[in-house]
N, C-alpha and C positions, 0 to 999 in steps of 0.2 A: 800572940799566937791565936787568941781568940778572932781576930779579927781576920789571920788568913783563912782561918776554916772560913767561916760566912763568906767569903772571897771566893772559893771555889765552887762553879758549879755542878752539879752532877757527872757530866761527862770525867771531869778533872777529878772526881774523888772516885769513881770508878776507876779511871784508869790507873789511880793510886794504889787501889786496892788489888787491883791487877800485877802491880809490878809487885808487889807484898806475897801474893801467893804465889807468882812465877819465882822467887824468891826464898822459899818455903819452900815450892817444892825441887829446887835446884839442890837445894840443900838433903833434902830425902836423899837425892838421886844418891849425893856424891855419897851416903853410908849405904848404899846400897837396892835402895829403891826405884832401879832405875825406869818405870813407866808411869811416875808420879806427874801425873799433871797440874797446872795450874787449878782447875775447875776441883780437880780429886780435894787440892786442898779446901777450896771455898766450900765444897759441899761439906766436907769434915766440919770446920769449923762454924759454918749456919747453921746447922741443923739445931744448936740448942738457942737459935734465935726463933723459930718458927713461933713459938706461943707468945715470945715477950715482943719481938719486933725487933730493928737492929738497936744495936748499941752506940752510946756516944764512939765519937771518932778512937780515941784513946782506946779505948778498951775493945775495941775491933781489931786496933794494931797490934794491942799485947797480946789477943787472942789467934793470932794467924801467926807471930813471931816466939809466941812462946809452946805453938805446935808440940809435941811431941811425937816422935817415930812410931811408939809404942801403942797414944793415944790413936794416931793415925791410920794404925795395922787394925787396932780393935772396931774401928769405926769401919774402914772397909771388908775386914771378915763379916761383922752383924748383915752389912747391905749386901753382903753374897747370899748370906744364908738366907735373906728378904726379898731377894730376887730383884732387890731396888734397882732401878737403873738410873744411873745422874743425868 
């Protein structure tokens, strides 16, 4: 396994990462969150990278796949009330 990660180049783990949040947020949709976008989810789930930097591949995946709904709602109320724009 070790050896496909170093196999891929950034494009290719980008666009992995892409189909992970399209994924995540298809998933919002179907309970109900229906204008969840792919980026809504990446912004939710980077923001507690910004100080540490990204994380190993594994723990990126568990962190966009083990998402929560709840997690997700609290994260996009705060950036309303912050006027954040993604």
């Amino acid at each position: 396994m070790e050896s496909f990660i170093e196999e891929m180049d950034a494009h290719e783990l980008e666009n992995a990462i892409e189909l992970l949040c399209c994924s995540k947020a298809e998933e919002l949709q179907l309970v109900g969150y229906q204008y969840v976008t792919s980026k809504d989810v990446w912004n939710c789930v980077s923001r507690k990278y910004e100080k540490q930097g990204i994380p190993p591949l594994h723990q990126l995946v568990n962190d966009i796949l083990s998402l929560k709904a709840t997690s997700f709602m609290n994260f996009m109320t705060v950036s309303a009330y912050r006027g954040s724009s993604f």
